[in-house]
C-alpha positions in Angstrom: 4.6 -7.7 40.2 4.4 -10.2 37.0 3.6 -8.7 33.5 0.9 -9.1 31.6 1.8 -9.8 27.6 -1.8 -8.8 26.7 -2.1 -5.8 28.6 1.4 -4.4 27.4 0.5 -5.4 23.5 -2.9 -4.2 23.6 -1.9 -0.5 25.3 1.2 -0.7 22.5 -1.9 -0.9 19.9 -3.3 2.2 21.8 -0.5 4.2 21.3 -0.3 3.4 17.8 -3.8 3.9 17.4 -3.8 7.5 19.2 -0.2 8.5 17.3 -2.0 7.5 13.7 -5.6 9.5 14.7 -3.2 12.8 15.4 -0.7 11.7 12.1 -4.2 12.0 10.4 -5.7 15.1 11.9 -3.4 17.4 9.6 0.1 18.3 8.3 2.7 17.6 6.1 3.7 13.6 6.4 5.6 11.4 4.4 6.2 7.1 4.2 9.9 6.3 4.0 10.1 2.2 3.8 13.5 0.4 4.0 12.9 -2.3 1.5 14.8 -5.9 2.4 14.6 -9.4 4.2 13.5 -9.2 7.6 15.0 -12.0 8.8 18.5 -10.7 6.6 19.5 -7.5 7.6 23.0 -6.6 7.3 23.2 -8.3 4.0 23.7 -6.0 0.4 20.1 -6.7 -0.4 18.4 -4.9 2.7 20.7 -2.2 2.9 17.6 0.0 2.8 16.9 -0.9 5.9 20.0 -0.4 7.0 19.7 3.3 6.2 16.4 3.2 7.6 18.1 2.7 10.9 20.7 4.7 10.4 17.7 7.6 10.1 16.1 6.6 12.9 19.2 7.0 14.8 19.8 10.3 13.2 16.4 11.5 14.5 16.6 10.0 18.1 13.9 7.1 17.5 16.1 4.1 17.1 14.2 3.0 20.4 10.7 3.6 19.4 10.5 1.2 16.7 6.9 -0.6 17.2 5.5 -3.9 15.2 2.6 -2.7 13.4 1.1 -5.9 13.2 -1.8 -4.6 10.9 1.1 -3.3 8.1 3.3 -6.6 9.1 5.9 -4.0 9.7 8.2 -2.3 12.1 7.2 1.5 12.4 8.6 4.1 14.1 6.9 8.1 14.2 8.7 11.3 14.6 8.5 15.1 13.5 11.2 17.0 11.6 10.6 20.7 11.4 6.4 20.8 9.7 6.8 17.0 8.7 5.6 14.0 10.1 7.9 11.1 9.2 6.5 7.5 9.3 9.8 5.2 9.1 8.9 1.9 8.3 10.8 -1.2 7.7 8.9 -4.5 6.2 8.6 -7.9 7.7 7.7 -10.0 5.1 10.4 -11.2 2.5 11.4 -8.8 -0.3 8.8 -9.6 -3.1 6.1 -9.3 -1.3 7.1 -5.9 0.5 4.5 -4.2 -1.5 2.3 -6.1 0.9 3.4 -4.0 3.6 4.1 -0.8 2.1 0.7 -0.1 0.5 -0.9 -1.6 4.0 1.0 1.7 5.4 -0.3 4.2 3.5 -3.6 2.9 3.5 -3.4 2.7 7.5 -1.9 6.6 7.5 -4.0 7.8 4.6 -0.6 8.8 2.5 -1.0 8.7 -1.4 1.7 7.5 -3.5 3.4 11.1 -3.8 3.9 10.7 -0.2 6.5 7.4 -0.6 9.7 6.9 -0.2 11.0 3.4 -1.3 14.7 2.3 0.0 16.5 0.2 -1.2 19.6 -1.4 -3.3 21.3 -1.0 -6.7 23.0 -3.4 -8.6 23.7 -0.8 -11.7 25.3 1.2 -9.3 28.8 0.9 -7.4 28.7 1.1 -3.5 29.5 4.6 -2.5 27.0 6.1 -4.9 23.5 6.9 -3.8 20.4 7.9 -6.1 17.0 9.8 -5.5 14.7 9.4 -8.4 11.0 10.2 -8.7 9.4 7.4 -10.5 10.3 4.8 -13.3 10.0 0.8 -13.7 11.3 -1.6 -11.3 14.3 -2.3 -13.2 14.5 -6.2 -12.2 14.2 -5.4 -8.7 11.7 -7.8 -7.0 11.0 -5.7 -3.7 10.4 -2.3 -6.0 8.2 -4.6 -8.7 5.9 -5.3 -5.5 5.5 -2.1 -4.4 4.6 -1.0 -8.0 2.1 -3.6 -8.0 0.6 -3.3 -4.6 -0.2 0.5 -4.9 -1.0 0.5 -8.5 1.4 3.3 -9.4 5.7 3.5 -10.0 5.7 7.2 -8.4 7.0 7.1 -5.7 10.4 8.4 -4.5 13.1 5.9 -4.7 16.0 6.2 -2.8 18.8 4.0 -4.9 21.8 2.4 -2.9 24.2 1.0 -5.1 25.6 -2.0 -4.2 27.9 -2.9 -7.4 27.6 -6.4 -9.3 29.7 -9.2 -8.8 32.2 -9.7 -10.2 33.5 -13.1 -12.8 31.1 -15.8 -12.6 29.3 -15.2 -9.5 25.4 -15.1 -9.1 23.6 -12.1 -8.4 21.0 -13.9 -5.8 24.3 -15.1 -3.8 25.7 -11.5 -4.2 22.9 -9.6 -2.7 22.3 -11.9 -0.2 25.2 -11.7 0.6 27.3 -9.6 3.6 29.7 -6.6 2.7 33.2 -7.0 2.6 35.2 -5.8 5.9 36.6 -2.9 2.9 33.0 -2.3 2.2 31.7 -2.4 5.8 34.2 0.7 6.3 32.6 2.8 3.1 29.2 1.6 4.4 28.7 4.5 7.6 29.2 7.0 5.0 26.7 5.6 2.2 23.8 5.5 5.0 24.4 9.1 6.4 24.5 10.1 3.2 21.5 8.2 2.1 19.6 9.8 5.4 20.8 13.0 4.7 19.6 13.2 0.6 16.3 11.8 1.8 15.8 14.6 4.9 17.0 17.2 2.5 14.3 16.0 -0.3 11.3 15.5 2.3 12.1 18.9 4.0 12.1 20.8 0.4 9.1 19.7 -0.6 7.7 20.2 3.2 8.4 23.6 2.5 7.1 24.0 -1.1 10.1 24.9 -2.5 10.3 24.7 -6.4 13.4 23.6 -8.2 15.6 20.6 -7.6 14.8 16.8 -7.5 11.2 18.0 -6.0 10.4 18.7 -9.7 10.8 15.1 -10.8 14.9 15.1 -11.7 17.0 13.2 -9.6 19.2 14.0 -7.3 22.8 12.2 -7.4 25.1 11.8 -4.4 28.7 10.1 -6.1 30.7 8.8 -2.6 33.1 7.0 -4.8 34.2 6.7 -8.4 32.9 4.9 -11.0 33.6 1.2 -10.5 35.1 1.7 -7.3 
């Protein structure tokens, strides 16, 4: 029996539509967006999304990513413990992810306290991962557009260094850039531990427990040296 493309897209849309009317009838939820390049993934730049995958697998919904067509994103649901997790990974380039990340909490009904921005470091060596609540965009193009987008810089940020290059190369051909085959063998490490700083930040503050990075100071996860 031959498939119909329309039916199959328009009950995907119902299923989205049904999971975001129960996300919105009550409980603890959070937005956790991978910043990056779509169409570039793998590369140092949209190693957010990278760990965004790496979570999803974590959580056993690697298979139910879904396009989201009205946040121009790929979105994928699921429930830890009391907290409703909305992983979502943009499709639009990195300066205009804003775009997509302040569609998504308009779409789920999530204020700004409830996001989580992923993404890369270039003042920080691979191997050392960041959680910080708040602060300026520090030159980064895909954090300046969320700032802009949702009118506010407080949101969690998740900060994956990826080091600076080094001599006389140019940092838009760095991040752009694939790891190294020595980096590609630190890389498994940095994204479970990346997954596992932001599950252990969201669940805290699920529970309403005081103390820690929920309090505004951030949380540091050193996987390698200095300048490693």
């Amino acid at each position: 029996m031959p498939q119909n493309p329309q039916l199959i897209r328009r009950l995907l849309s119902q299923a989205m539509n049904h999971r975001r009317a129960e996300l919105r009838a009550g409980g603890k939820r959070v937005l956790v967006a991978g910043l990056g390049n779509y169409g570039l993934l793998g590369t140092r730049h949209s190693v957010g999304m990278d760990v965004l995958n790496h979570l999803a697998r974590k959580l056993s919904v690697a298979d139910q990513w879904k396009m989201d067509r009205q946040c121009c994103s790929d979105v994928a649901i699921t429930k830890v413990e009391n907290v409703e997790l909305v992983l979502m990974k943009p499709r639009r380039f990195m300066n205009v992810n804003g775009l997509s990340v302040a569609s998504a909490a308009e779409t789920y009904n999530l204020g700004v306290e409830a996001v989580y921005l992923v993404h890369d470091d270039l003042d920080k060596p691979l191997g050392k991962v960041v959680l910080k609540h708040g602060g300026s965009a520090r030159g980064h193009n895909g954090v300046r557009s969320c700032i802009s987008a949702l009118h506010s810089d407080s949101m969690m940020r998740l900060r994956v260094g990826i080091g600076r290059p080094v001599g006389e190369a140019m940092v838009d051909r760095f991040v752009l850039s694939r790891f190294s085959r020595t980096e590609q063998e630190l890389l498994p490490l940095v994204l479970e531990q990346g997954a596992e700083l932001l599950l252990d930040h969201i669940l805290q503050r699920g529970t309403a427990k005081k103390g820690q990075a929920a309090c505004g100071e951030p949380d540091s996860t050193p996987l390698a040296r200095e300048g490693a």
